[in-house]
C-alpha positions as CSV (number, residue, x, y, z in Angstrom):
1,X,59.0,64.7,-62.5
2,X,56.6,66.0,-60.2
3,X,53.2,66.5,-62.3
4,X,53.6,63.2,-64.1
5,X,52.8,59.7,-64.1
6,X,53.4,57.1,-66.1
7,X,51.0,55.2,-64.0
8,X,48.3,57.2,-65.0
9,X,49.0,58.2,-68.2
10,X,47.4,62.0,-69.1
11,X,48.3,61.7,-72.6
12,X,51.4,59.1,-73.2
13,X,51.5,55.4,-73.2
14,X,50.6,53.4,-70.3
15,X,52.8,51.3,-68.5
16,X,54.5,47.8,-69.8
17,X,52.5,44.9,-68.6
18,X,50.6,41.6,-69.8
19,X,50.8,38.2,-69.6
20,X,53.9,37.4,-71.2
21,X,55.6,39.8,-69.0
22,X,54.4,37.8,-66.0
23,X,55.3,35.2,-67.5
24,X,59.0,35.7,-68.5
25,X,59.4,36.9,-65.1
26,X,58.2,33.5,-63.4
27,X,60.7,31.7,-65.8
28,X,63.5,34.1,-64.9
29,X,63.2,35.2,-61.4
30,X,64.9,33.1,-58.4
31,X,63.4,33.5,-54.8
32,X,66.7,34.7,-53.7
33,X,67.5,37.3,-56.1
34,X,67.9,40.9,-55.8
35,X,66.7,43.0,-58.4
36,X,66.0,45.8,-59.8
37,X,62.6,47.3,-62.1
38,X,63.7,49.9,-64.2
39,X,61.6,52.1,-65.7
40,X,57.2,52.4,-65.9
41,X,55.8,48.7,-64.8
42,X,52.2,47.7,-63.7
43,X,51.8,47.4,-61.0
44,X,50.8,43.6,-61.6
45,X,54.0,43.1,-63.0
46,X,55.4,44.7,-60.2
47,X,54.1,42.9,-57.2
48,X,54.9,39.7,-59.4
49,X,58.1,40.5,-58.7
50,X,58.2,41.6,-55.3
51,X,56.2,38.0,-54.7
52,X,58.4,35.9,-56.0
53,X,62.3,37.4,-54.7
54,X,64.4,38.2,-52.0
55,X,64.5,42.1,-52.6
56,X,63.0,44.7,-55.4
57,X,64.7,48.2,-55.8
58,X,62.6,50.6,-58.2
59,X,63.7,53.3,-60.6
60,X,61.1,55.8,-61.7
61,X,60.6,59.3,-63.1
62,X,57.7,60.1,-61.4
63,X,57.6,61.3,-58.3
64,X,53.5,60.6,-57.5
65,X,54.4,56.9,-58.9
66,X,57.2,56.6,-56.8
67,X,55.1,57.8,-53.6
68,X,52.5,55.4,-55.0
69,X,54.8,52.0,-55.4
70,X,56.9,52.6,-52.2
71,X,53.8,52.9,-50.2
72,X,52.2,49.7,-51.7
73,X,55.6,47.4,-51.4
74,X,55.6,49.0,-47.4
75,X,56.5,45.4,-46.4
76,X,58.6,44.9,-49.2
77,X,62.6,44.7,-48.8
78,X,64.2,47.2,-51.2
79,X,64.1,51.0,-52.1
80,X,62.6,53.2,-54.7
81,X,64.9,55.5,-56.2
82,X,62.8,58.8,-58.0
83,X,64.8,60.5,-61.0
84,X,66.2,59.9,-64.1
85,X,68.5,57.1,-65.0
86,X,71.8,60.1,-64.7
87,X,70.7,60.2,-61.1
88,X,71.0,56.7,-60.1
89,X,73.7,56.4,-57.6
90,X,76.5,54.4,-58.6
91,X,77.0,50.6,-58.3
92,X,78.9,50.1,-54.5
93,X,77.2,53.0,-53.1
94,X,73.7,52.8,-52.2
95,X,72.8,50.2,-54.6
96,X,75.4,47.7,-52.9
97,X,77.4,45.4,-55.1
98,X,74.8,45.0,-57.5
99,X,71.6,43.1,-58.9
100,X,71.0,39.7,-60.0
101,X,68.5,41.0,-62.4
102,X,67.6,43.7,-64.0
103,X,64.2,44.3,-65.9
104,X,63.9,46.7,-68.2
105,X,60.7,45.0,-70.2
106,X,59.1,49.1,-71.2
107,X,62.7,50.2,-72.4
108,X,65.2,52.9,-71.9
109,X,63.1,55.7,-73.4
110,X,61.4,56.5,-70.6
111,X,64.1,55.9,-68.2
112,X,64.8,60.3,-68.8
113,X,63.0,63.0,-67.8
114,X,63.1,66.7,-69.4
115,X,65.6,67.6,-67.4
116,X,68.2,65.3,-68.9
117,X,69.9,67.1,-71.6
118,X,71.2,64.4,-73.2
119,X,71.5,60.6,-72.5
120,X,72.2,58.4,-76.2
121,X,70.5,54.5,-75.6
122,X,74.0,52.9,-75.4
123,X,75.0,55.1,-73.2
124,X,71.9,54.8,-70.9
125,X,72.2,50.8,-71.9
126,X,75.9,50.9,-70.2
127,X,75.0,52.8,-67.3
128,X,72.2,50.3,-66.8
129,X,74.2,47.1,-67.1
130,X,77.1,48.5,-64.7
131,X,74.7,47.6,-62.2
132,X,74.3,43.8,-62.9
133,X,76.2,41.5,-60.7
134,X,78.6,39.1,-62.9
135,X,76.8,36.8,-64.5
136,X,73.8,39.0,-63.6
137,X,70.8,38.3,-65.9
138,X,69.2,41.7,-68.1
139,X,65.7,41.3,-69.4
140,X,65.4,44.5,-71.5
141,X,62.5,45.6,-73.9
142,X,62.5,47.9,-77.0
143,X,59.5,49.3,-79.2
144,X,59.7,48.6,-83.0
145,X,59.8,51.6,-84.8
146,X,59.0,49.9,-88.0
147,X,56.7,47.0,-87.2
148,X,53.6,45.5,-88.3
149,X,51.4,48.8,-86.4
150,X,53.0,51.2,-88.9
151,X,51.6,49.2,-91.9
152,X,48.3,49.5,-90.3
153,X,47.5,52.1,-88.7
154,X,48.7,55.6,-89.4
155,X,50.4,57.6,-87.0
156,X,47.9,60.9,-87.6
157,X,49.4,62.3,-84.4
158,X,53.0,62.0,-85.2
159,X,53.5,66.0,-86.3
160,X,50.8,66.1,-82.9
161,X,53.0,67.3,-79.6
162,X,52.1,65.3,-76.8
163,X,53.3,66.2,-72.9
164,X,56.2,63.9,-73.4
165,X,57.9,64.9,-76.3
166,X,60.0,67.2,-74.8
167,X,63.1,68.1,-76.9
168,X,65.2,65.1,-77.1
169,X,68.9,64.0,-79.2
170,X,68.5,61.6,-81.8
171,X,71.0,59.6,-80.5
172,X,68.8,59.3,-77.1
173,X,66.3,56.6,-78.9
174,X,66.8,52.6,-79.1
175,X,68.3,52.4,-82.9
176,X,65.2,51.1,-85.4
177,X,65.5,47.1,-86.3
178,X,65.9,44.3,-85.0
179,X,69.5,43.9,-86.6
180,X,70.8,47.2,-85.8
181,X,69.1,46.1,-82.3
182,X,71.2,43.1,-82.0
183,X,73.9,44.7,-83.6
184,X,74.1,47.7,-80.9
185,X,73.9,45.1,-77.8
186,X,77.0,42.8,-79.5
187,X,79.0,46.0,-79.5
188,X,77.6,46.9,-76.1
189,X,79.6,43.1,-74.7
190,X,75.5,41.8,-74.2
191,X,75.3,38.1,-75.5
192,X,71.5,37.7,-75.9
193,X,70.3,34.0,-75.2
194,X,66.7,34.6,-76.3
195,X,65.1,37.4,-78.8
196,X,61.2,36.9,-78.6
197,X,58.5,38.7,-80.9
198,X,56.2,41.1,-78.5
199,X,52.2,41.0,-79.8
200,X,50.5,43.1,-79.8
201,X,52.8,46.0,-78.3
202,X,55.2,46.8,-75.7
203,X,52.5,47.5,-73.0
204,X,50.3,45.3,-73.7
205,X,52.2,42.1,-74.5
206,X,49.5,39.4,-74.5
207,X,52.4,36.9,-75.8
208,X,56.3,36.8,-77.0
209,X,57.7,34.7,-79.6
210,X,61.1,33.5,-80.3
211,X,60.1,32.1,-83.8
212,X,57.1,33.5,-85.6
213,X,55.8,30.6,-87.7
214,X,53.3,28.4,-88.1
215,X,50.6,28.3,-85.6
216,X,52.6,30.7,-83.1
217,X,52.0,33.3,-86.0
218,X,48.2,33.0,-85.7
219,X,48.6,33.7,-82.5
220,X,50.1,36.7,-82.9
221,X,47.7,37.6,-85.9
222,X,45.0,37.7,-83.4
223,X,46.4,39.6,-81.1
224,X,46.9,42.3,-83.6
225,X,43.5,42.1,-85.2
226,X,41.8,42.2,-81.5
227,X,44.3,45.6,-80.9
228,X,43.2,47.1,-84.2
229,X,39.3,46.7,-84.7
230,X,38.5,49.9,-86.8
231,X,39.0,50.7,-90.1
232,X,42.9,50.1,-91.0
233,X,45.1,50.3,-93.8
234,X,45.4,46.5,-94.4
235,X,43.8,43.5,-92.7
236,X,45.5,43.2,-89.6
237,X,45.3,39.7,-89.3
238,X,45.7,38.8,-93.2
239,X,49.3,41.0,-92.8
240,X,50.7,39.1,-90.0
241,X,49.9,35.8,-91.5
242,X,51.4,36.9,-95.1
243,X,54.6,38.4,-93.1
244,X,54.8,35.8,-91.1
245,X,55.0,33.4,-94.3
246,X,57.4,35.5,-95.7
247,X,59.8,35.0,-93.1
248,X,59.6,38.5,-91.7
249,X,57.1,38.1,-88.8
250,X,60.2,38.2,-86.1
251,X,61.8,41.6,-88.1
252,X,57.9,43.4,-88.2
253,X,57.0,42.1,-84.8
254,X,55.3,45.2,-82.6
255,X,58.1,45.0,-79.9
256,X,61.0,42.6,-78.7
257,X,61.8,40.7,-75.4
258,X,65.7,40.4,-75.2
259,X,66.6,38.2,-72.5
260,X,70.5,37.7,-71.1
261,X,72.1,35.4,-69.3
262,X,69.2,33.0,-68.6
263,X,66.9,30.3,-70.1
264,X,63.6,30.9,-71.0
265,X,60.9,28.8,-72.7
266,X,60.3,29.1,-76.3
267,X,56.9,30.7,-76.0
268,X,55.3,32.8,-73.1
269,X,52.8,32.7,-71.6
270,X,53.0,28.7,-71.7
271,X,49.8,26.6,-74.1
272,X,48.9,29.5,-76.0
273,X,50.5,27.4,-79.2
274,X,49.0,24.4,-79.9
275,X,51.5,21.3,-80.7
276,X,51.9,18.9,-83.2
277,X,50.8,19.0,-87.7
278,X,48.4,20.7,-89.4
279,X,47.3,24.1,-90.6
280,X,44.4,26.3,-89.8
281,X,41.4,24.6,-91.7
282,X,40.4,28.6,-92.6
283,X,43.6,28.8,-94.2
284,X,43.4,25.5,-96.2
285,X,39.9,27.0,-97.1
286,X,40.8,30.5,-98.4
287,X,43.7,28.5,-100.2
288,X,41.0,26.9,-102.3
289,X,39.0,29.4,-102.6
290,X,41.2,31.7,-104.7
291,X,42.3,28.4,-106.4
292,X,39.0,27.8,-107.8
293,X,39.7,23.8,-106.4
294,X,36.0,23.7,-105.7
295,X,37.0,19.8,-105.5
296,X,38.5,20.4,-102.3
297,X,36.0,21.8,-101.0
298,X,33.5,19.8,-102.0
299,X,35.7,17.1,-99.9
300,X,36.6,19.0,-96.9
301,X,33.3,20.8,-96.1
302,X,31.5,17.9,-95.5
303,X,34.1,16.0,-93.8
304,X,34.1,19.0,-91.4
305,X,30.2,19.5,-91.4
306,X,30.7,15.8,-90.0
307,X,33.4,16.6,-87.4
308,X,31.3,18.7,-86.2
309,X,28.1,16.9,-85.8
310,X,30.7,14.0,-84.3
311,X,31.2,16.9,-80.9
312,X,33.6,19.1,-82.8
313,X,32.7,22.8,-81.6
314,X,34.8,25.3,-83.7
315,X,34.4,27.3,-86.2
316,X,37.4,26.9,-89.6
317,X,39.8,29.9,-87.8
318,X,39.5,27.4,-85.0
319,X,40.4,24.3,-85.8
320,X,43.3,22.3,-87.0
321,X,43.1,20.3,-90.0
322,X,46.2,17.7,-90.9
323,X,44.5,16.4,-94.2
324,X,41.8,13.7,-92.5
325,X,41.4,14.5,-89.0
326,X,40.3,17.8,-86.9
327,X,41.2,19.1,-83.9
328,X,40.3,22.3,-81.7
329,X,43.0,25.3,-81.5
330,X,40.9,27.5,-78.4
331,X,38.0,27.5,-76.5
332,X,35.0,25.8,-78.2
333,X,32.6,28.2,-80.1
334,X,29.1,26.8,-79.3
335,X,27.4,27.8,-82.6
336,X,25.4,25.0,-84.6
337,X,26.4,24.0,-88.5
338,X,25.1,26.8,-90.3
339,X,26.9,29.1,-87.5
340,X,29.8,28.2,-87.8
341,X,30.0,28.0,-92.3
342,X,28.3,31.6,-91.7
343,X,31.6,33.2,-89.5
344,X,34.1,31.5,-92.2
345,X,31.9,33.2,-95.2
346,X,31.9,36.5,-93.4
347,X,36.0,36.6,-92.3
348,X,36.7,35.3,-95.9
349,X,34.4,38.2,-97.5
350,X,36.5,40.7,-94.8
351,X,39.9,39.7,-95.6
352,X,38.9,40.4,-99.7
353,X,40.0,36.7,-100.8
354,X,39.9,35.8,-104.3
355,X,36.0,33.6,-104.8
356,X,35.5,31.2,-107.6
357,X,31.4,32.9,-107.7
358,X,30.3,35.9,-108.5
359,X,31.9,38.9,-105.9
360,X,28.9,40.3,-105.0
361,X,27.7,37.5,-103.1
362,X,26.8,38.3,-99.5
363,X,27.3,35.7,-96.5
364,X,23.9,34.4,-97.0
365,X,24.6,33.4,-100.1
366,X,28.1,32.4,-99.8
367,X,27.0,30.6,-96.7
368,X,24.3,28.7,-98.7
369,X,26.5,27.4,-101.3
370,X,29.0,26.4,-98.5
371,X,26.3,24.5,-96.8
372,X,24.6,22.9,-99.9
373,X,28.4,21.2,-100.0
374,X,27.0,19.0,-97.1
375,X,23.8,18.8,-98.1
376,X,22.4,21.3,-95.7
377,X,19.9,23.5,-97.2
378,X,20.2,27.1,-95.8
379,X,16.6,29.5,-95.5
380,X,16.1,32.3,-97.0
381,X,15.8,35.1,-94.5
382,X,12.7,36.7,-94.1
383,X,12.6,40.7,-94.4
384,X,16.2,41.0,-94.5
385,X,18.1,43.0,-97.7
386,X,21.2,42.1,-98.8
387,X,23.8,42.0,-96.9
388,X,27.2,43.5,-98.2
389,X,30.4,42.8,-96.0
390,X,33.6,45.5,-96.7
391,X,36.6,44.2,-96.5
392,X,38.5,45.1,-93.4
393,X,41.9,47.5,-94.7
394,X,41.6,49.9,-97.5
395,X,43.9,47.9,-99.6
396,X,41.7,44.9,-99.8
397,X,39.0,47.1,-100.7
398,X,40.6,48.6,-103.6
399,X,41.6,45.0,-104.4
400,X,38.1,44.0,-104.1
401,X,37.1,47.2,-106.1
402,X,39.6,46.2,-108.8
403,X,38.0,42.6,-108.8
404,X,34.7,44.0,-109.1
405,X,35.3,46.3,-111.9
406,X,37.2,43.9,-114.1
407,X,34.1,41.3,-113.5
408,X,31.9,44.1,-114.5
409,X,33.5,44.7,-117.8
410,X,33.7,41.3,-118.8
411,X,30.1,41.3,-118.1
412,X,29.6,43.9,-120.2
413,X,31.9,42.2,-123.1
414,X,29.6,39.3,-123.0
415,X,26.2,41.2,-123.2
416,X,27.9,43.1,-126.1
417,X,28.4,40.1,-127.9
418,X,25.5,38.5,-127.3
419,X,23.2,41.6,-128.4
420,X,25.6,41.3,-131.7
421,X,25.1,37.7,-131.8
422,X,20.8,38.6,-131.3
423,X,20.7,41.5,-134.0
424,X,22.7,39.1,-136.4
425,X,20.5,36.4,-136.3
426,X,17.7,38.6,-136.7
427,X,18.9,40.2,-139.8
428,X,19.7,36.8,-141.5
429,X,17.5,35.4,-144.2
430,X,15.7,32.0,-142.2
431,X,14.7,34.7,-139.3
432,X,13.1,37.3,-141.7
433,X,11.4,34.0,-143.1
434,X,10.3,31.9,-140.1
435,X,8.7,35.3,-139.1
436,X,7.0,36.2,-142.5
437,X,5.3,32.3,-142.0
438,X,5.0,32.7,-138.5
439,X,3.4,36.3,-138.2
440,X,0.2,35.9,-139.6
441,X,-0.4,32.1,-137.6
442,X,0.0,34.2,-134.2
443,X,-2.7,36.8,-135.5
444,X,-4.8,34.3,-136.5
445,X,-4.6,32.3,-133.0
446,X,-4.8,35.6,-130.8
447,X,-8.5,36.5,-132.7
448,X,-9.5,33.2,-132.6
449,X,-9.0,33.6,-128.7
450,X,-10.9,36.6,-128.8
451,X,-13.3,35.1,-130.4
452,X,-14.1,31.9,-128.1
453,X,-13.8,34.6,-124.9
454,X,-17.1,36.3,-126.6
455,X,-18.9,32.9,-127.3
456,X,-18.4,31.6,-123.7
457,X,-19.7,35.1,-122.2
């Protein structure tokens, strides 16, 4: 392809890279393998490579990236090969007897250009593996078709063309699931030794997962929610979390790491996941929140206020909580008491969670009532409105909207009763009496006033 780059993307995706693709490489690669980077790379990820091993070959598309990468590995031993995946030469002839490794971390999508009239992923998988040594190792990445970014964000350029979709078979793209994944590399011979989850997408994979539980699931919960900042269909964070509890987080991850015939650690890049018990002290929070257990809360917030006045510096989506202790999962958030109560009343107002108060509280208030927990007393701000937070996905809006109106209409059942319960008493017999008696005392008193105003004059 002459007039392309997948470099320097015009109007396609960018290049695979991030840290968890550095990082699987540096458990993978050995200094005296020779390997072989199929596909679009950084070029980060690329002169990782080239750093670490005896010799790098390149396969690329693009002819000004393939000018580009062979110029900038000059002192680099290997070759870069420019076409389509069809055109690489077979395994004995130029390529030698093979490669130790082969990475394949963007996919075999983009392994065609438009003149390939037809190549079907296993096809394009087998051509690919043919070039491994035995007992070679394949580090291979595919997109998710159906992952967590379809359930929030829609796709509004899908019926769009774009330079790249050039007419292509069906049978050309990586089959959709994780299972029929799996399922097409069994049949393929491939024995996978580690499937990780890819957050928050194939070219940007900040981290990769082989289990996606527990505190390695709010790790990938932020990465989606710092990927997807405007509006969206759900919370991005709130979904991941809820999927991930659900046992689904690995099936609806963004992307997937497949890694053959080598050990890897469980979780790349390394100390992103904290160790040991607990959960997120926001979670426990929300949990009593739409609970109603304003007993818990009552116990915990103070207990934290005092954490936090002991040296603790996070705010409740940053700490740990095990039931009496508290711990730090990040960087410290330097923010003082109030602070950090305010940024837990505004994420729980975003993510539409259930309140025990009235729903039109705004974080002032809902940060005052937090605070009065530990006996802080929170000003009233001067010159400032109300502040109303909207929830982050348009289906905990309408949730909140729902919430709202039901609230609303048992608001207005109980002023309907009570006007009822008003006009009754004043149509009964003692109220039309009291006020006969009554009536004329309160003339009497108000001239009397009147009166005693003139005299003093």
């Amino acid at each position: 392809m002459l007039n392309w780059s997948d470099l320097h993307p015009g109007d396609s995706r960018p290049a695979a890279a991030g840290r968890a693709a550095t990082a699987l490489l540096a458990a993978v690669l050995q200094p005296d393998d020779a390997v072989l980077i199929a596909g679009p790379h950084a070029v980060d990820v690329i002169t990782a490579v080239a750093d670490r091993v005896t010799s790098v070959d390149l396969l690329l598309r693009s002819a000004p990236d393939a000018e580009e990468l062979a110029e900038l590995l000059d002192d680099t031993k290997g070759q870069v090969f420019c076409g389509s995946l069809d055109r690489l030469p077979a395994p004995g002839d130029v390529t030698g007897d093979g490669y130790d490794v082969i990475v394949v971390l963007d996919g075999l999508d983009r392994l065609v250009g438009p003149d390939t009239a037809s190549l079907p992923w296993m096809a394009a998988l087998q051509r690919l593996t043919a070039h491994l040594r035995p007992g070679g190792r394949l580090l291979l990445g595919a997109e998710n078709t159906f992952g967590f970014q379809r359930l929030i964000q829609p796709d509004i350029a899908a019926a769009l063309p774009r330079d790249e979709d050039w007419g292509r078979d069906l049978a050309d793209r990586a089959p959709g699931g994780l299972k029929p994944l799996t399922a097409a590399l069994r049949e393929a011979g491939i024995q996978v030794a580690h499937t990780y989850a890819v957050f928050p997408s194939l070219v940007q994979a900040d981290v990769a997962l082989t289990s996606v539980g527990g505190f390695a699931a709010v790790v990938g919960a932020r990465a989606v929610a710092a990927r997807n900042e405007g509006p969206v269909l759900m919370d991005p964070y709130r979904l991941v979390l809820d999927a991930a509890e659900a046992g689904l987080g690995l099936e609806l991850a963004p992307a997937w790491y497949f890694v053959v015939g080598a050990d890897a650690p469980d979780v790349l890049p390394a100390g992103v996941v904290p160790a040991g018990e607990g959960v997120l002290l926001e979670e426990h929070l929300l949990t009593a929140l739409r609970c109603d257990d304003q007993a818990e809360l009552r116990r915990v917030i103070p207990e934290y206020v005092a954490w936090l006045g002991s040296g603790g510096a996070g705010s409740p989506d940053n700490v740990i909580f095990d039931g009496t202790s508290y711990r730090l999962f990040g960087e410290r958030q330097e923010l003082d008491v109030v602070g950090h109560l305010a940024r837990f009343a505004r994420r729980a107002l975003e993510s539409g969670s259930r309140q025990p108060w009235p729903a039109a509280a705004d974080p002032h208030a809902l940060t005052a009532r937090l605070a009065a927990m530990a006996g802080i007393t929170v000003p009233e701000p001067e010159f400032s409105p109300d502040e109303v937070v909207r929830p982050r996905g348009s289906a905990e809006q309408l949730t909140t909207v729902a919430r709202l109106a039901d609230e609303l209409a048992h608001a207005s059942a109980r002023a309907i009763l009570f006007e009822g319960t008003v006009s009754g008493i004043r149509r009964s017999r003692p109220y039309r009496v009291g006020h006969a008696v009554l009536n004329p005392a309160r003339v009497i008193r108000r001239r009397l006033r009147r009166v005693l105003r003139k005299v003093r004059r």
